[in-house]
PDB file of N, CA, C and O in Angstrom:
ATOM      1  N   UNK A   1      26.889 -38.471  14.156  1.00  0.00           N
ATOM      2  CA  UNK A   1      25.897 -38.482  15.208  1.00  0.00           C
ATOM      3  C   UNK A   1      24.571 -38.017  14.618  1.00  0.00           C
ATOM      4  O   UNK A   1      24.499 -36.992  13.940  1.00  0.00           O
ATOM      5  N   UNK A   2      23.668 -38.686  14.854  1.00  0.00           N
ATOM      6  CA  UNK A   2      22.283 -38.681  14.142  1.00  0.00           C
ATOM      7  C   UNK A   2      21.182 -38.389  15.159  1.00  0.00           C
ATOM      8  O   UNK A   2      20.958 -39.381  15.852  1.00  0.00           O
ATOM      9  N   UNK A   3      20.328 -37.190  15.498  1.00  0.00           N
ATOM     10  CA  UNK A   3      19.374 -38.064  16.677  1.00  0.00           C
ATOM     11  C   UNK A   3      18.519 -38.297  15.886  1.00  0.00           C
ATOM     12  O   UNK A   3      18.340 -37.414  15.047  1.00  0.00           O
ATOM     13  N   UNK A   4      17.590 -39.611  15.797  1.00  0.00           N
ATOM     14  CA  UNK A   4      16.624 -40.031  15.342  1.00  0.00           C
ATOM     15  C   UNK A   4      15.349 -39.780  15.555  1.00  0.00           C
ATOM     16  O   UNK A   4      14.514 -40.501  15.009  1.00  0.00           O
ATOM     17  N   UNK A   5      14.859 -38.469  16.575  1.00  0.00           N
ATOM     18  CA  UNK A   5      13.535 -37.965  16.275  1.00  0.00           C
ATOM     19  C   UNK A   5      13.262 -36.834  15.444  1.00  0.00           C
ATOM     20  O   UNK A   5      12.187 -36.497  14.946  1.00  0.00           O
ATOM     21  N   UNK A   6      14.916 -36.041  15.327  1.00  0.00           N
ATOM     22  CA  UNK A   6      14.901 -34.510  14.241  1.00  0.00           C
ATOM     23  C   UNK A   6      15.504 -35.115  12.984  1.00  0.00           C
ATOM     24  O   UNK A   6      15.183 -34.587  11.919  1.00  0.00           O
ATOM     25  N   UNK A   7      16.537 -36.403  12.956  1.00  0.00           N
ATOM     26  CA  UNK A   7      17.049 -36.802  11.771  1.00  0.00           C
ATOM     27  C   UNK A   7      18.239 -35.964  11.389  1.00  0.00           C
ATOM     28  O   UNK A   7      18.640 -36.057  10.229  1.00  0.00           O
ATOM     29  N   UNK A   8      18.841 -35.170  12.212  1.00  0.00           N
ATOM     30  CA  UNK A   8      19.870 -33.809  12.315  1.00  0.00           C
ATOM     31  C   UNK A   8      21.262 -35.082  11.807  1.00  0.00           C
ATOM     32  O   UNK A   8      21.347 -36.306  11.907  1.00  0.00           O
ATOM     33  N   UNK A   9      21.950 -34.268  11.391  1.00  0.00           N
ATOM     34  CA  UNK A   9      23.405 -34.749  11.293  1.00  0.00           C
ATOM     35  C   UNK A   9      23.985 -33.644  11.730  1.00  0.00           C
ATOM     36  O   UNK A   9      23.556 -32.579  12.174  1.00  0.00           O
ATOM     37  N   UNK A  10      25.619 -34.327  11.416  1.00  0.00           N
ATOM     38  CA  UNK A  10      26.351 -33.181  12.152  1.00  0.00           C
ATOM     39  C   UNK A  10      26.744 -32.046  11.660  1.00  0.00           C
ATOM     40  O   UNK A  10      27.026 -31.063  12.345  1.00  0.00           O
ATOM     41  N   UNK A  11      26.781 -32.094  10.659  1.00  0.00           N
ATOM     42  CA  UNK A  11      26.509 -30.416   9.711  1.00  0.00           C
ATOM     43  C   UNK A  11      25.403 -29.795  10.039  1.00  0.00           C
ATOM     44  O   UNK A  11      25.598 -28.632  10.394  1.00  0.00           O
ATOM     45  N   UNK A  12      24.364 -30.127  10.048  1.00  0.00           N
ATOM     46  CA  UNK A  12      22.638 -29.393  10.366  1.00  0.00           C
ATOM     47  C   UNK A  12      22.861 -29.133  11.536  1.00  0.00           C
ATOM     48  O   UNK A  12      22.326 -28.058  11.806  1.00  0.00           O
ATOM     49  N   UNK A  13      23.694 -29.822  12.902  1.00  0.00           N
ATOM     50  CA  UNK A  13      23.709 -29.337  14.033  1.00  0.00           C
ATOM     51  C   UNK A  13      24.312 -27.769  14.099  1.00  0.00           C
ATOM     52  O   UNK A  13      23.893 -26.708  14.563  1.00  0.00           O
ATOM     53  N   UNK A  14      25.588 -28.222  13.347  1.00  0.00           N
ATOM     54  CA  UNK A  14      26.704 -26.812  13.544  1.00  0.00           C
ATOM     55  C   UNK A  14      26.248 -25.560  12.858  1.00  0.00           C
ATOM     56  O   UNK A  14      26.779 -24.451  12.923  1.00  0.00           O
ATOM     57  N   UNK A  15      24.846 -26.027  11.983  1.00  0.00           N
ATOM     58  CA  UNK A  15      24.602 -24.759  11.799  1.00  0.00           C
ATOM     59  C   UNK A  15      23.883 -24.408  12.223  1.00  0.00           C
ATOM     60  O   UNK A  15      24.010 -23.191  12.090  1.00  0.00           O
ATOM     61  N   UNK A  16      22.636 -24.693  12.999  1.00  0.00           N
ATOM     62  CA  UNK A  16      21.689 -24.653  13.843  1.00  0.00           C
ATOM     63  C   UNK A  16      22.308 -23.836  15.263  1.00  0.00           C
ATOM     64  O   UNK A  16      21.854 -22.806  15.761  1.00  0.00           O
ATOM     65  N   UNK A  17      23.325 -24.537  15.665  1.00  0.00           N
ATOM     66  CA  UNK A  17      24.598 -23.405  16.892  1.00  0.00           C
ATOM     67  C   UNK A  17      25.100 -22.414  16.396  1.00  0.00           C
ATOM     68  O   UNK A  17      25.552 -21.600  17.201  1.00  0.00           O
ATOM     69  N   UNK A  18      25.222 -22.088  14.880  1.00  0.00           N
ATOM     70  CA  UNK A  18      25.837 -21.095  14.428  1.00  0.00           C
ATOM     71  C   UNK A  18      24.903 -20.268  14.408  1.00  0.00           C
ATOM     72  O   UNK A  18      25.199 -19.124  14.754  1.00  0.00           O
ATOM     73  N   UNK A  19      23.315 -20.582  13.959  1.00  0.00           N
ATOM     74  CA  UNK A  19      22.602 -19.516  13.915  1.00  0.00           C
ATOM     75  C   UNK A  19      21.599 -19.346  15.787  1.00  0.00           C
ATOM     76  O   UNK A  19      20.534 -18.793  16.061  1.00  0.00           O
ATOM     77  N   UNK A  20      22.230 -19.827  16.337  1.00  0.00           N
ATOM     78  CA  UNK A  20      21.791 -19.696  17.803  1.00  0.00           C
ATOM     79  C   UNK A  20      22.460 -18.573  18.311  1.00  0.00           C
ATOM     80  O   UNK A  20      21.914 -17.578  18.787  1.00  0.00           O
ATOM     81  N   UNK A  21      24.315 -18.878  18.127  1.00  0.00           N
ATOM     82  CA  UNK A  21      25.175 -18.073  18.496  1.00  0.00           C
ATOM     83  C   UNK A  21      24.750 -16.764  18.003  1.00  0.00           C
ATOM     84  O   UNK A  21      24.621 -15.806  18.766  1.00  0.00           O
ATOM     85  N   UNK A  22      24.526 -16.697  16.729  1.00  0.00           N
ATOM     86  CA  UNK A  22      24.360 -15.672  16.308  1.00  0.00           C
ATOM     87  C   UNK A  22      23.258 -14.148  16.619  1.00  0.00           C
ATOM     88  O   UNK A  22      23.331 -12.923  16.713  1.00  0.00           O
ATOM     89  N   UNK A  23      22.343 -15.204  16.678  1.00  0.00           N
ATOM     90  CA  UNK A  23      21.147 -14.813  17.362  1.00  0.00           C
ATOM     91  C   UNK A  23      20.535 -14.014  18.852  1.00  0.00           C
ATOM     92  O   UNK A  23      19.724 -13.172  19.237  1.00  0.00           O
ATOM     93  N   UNK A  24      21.675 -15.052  19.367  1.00  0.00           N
ATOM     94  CA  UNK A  24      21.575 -14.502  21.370  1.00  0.00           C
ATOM     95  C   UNK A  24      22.868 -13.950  21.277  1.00  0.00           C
ATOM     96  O   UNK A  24      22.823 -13.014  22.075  1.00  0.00           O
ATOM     97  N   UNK A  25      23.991 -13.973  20.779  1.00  0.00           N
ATOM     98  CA  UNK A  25      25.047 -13.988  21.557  1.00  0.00           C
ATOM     99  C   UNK A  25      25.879 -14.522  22.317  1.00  0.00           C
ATOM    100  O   UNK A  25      25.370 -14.385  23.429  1.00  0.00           O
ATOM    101  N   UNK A  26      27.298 -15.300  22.496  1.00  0.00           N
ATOM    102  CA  UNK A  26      27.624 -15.662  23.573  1.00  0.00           C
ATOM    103  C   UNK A  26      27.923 -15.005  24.810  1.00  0.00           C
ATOM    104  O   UNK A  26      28.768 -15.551  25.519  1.00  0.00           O
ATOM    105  N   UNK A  27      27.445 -14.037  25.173  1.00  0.00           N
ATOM    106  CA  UNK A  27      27.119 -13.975  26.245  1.00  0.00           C
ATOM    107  C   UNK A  27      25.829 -13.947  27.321  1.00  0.00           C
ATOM    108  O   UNK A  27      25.762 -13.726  28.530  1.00  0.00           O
ATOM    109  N   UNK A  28      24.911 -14.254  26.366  1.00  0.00           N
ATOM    110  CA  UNK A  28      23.432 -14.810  27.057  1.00  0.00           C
ATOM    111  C   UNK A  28      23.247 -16.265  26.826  1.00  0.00           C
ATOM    112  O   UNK A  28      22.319 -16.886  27.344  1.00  0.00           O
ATOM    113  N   UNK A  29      24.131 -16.806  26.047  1.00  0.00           N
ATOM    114  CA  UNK A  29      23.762 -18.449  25.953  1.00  0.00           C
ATOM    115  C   UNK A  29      23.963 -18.879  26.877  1.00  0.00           C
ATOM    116  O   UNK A  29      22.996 -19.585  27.162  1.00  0.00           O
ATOM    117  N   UNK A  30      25.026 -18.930  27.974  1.00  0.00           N
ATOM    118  CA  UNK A  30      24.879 -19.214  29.041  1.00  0.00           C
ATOM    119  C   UNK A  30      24.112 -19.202  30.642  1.00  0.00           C
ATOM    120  O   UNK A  30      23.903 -19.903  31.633  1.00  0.00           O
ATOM    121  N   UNK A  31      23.901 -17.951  30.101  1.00  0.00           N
ATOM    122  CA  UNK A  31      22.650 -17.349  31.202  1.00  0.00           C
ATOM    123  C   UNK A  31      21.317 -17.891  30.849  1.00  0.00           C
ATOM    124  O   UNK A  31      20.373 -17.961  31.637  1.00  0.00           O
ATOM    125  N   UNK A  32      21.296 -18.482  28.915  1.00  0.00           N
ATOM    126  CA  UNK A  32      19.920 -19.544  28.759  1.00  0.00           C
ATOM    127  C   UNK A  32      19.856 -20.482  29.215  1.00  0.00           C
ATOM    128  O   UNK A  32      18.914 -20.953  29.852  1.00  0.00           O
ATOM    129  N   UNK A  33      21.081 -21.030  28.916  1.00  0.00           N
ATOM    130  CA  UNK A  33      21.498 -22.676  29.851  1.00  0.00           C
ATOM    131  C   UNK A  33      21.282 -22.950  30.821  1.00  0.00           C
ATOM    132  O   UNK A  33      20.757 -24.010  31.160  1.00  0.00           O
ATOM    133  N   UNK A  34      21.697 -21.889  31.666  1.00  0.00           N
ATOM    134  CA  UNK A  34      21.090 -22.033  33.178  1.00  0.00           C
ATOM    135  C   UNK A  34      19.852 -21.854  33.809  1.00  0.00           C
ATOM    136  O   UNK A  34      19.437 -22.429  34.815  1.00  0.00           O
ATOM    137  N   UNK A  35      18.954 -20.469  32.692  1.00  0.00           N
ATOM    138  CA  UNK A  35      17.725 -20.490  33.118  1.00  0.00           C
ATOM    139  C   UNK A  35      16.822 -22.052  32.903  1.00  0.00           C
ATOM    140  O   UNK A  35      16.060 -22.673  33.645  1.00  0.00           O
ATOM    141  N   UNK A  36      17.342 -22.293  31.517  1.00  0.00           N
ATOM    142  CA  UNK A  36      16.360 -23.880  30.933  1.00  0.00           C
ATOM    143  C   UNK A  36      16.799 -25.235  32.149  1.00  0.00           C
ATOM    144  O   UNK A  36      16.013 -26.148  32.403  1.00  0.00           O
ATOM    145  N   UNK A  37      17.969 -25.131  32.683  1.00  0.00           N
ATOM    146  CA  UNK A  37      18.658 -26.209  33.614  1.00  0.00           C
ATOM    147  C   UNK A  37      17.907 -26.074  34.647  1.00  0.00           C
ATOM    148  O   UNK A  37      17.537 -27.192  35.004  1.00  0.00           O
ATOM    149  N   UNK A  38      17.360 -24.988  35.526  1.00  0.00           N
ATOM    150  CA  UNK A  38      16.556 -24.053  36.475  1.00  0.00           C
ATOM    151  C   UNK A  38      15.247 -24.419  35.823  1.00  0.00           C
ATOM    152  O   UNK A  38      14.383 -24.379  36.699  1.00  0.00           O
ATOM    153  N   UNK A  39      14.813 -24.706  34.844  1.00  0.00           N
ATOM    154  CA  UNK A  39      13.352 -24.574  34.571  1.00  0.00           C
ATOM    155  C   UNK A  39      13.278 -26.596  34.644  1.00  0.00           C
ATOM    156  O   UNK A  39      12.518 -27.404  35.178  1.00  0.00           O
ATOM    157  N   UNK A  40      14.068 -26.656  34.099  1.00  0.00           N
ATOM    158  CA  UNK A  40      13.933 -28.461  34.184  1.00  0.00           C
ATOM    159  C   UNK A  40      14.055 -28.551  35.340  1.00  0.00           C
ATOM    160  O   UNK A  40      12.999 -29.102  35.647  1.00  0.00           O
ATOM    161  N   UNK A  41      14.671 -28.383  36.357  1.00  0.00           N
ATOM    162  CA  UNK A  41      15.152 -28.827  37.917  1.00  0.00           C
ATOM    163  C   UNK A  41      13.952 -28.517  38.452  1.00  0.00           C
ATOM    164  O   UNK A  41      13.545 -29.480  39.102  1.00  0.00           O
ATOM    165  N   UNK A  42      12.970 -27.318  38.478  1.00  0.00           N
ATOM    166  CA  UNK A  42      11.943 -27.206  39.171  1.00  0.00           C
ATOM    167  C   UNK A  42      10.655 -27.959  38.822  1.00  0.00           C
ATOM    168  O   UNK A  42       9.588 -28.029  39.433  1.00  0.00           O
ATOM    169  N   UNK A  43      11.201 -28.693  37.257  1.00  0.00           N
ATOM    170  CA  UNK A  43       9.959 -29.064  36.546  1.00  0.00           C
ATOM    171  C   UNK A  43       9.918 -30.435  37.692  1.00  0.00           C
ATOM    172  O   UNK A  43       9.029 -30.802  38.460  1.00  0.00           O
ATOM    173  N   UNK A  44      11.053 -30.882  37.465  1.00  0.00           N
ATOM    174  CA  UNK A  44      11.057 -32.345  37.957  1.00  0.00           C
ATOM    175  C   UNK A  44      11.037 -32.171  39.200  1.00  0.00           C
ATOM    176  O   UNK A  44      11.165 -33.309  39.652  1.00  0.00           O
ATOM    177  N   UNK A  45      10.943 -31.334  40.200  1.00  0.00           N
ATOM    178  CA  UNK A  45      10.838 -30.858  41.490  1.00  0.00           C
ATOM    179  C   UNK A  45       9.709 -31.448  41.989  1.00  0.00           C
ATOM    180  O   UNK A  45       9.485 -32.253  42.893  1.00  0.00           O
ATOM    181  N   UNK A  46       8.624 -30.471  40.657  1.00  0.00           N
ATOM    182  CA  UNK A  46       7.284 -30.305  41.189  1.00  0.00           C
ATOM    183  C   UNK A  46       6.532 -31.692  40.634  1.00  0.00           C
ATOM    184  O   UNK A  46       5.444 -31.924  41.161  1.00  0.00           O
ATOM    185  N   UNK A  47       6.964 -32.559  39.709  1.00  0.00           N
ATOM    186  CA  UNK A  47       6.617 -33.974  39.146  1.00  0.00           C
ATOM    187  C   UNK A  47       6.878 -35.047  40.583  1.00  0.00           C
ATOM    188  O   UNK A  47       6.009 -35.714  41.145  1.00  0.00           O
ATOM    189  N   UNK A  48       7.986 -34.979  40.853  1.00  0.00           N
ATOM    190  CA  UNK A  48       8.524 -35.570  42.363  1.00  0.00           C
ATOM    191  C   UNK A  48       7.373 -35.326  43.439  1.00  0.00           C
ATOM    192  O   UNK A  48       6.671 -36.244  43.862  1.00  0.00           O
ATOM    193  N   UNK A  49       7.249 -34.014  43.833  1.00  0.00           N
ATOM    194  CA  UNK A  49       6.521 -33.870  44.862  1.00  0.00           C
ATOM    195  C   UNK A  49       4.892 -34.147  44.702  1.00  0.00           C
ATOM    196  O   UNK A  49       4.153 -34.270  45.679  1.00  0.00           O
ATOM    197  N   UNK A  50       4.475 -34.220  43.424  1.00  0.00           N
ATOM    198  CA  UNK A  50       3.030 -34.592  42.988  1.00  0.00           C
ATOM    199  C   UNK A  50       2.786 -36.262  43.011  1.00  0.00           C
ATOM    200  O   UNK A  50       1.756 -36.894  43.243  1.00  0.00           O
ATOM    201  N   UNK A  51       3.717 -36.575  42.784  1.00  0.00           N
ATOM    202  CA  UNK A  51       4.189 -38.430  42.691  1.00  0.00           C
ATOM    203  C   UNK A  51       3.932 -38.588  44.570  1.00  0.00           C
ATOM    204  O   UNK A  51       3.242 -39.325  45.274  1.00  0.00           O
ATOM    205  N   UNK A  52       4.635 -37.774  44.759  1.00  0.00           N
ATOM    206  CA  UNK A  52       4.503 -38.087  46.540  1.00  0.00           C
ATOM    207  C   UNK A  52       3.572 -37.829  46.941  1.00  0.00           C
ATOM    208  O   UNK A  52       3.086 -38.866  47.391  1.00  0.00           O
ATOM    209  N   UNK A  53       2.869 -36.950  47.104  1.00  0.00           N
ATOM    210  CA  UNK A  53       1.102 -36.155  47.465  1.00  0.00           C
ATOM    211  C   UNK A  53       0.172 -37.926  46.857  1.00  0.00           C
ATOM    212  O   UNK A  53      -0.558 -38.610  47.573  1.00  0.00           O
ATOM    213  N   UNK A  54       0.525 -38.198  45.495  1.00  0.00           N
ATOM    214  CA  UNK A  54      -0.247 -39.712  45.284  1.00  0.00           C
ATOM    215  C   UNK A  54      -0.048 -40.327  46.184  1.00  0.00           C
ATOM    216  O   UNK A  54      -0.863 -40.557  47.077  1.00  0.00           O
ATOM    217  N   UNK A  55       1.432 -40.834  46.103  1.00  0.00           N
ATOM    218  CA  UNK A  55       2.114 -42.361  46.790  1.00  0.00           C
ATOM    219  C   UNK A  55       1.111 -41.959  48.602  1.00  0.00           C
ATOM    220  O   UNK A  55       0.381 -42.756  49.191  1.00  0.00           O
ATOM    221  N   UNK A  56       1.284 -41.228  48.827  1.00  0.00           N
ATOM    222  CA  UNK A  56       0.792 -40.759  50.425  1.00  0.00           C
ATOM    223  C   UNK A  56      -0.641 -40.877  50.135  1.00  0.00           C
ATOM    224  O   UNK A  56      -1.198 -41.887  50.565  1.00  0.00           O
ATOM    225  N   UNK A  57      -1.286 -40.081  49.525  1.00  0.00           N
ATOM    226  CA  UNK A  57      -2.795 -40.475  49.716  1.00  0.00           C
ATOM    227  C   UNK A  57      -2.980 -41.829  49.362  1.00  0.00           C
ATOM    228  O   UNK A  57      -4.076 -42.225  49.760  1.00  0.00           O
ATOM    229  N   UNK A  58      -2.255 -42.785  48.699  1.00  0.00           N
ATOM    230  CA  UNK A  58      -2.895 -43.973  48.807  1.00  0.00           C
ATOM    231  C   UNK A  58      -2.821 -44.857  49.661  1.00  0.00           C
ATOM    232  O   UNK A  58      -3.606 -45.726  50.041  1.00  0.00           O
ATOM    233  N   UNK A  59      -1.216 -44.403  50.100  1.00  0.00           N
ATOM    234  CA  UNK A  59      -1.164 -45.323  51.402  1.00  0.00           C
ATOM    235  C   UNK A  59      -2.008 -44.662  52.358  1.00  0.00           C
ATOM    236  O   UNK A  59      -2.652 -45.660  52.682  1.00  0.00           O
ATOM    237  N   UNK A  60      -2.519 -43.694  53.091  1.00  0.00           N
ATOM    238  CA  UNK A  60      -3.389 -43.668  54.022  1.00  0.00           C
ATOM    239  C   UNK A  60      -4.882 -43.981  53.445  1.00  0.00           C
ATOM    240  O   UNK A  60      -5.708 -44.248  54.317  1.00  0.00           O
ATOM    241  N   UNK A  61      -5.242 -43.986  52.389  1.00  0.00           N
ATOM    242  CA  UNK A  61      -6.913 -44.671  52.184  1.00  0.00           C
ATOM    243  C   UNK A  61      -6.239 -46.079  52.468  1.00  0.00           C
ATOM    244  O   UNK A  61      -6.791 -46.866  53.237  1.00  0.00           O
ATOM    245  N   UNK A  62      -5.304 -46.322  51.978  1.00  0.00           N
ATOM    246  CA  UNK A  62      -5.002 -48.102  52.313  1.00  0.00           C
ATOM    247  C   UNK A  62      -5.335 -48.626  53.898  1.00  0.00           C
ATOM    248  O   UNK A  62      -5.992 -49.588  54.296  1.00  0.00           O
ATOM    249  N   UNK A  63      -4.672 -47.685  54.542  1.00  0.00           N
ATOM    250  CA  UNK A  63      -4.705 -47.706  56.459  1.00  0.00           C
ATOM    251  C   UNK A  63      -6.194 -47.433  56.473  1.00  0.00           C
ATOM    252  O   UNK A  63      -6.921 -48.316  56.927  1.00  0.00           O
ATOM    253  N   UNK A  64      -6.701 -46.367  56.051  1.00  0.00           N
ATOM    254  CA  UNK A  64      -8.250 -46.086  56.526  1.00  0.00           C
ATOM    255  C   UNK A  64      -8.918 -47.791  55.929  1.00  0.00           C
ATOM    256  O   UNK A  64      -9.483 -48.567  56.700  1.00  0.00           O
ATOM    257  N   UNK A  65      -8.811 -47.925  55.247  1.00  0.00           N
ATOM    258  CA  UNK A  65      -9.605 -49.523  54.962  1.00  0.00           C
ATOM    259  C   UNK A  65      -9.291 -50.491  55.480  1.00  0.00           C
ATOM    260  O   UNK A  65      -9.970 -51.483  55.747  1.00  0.00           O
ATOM    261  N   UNK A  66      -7.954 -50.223  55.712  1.00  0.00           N
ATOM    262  CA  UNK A  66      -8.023 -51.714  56.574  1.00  0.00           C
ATOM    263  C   UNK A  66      -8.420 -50.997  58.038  1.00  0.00           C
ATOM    264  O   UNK A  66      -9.341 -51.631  58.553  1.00  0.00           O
ATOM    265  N   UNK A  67      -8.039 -49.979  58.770  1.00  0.00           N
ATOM    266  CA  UNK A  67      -9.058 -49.753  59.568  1.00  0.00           C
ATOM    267  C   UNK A  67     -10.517 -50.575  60.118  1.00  0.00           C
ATOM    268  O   UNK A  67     -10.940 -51.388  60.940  1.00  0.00           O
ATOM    269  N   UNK A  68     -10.946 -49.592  58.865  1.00  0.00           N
ATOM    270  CA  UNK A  68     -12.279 -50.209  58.739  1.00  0.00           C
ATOM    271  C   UNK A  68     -12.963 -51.455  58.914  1.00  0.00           C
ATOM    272  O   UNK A  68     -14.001 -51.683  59.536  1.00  0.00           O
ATOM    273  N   UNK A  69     -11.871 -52.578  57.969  1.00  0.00           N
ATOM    274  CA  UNK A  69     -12.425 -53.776  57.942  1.00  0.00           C
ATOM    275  C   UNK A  69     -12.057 -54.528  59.200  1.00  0.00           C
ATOM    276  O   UNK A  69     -12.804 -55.460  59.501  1.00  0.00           O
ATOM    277  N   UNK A  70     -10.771 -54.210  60.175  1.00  0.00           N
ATOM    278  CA  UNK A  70     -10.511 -54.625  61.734  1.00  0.00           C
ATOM    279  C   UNK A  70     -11.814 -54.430  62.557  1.00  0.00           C
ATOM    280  O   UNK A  70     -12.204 -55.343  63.285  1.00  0.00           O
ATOM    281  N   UNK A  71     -12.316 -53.571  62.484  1.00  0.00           N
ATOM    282  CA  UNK A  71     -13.858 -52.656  63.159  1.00  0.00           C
ATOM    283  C   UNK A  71     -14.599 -53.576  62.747  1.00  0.00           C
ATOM    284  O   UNK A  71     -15.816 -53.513  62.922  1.00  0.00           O
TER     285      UNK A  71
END
């Protein structure tokens, strides 16, 4: 298994987890997992709800113009 933007194989991975493990501990790696899972979920929360605040203001300038041009 290769990912092709770090070029990692699977030896470079296992040691990269070995020196993670090592580092935090397994018993905070999980409590990271969940904070970073929690930080992505709100990321894409707040991407969602900014997408919507657009999609909505355009459809009502859309209504205000055609408004307008009925008048």
């Amino acid at each position: 298994m290769t990912f092709l933007f770090l070029n990692l194989g699977g030896g470079e991975i296992f040691v990269v987890l070995m020196v993670v493990l090592l580092f935090f501990g397994s018993k905070r790696i999980p409590e990271f997992a969940r904070n970073l899972g929690r930080g992505m979920r709100q990321f894409r929360d707040a991407t969602n709800d900014i997408q919507r605040d657009i999609t909505d203001s355009v459809k009502d300038v859309k209504k205000q113009i055609e408004n307008d041009n009925q008048e």
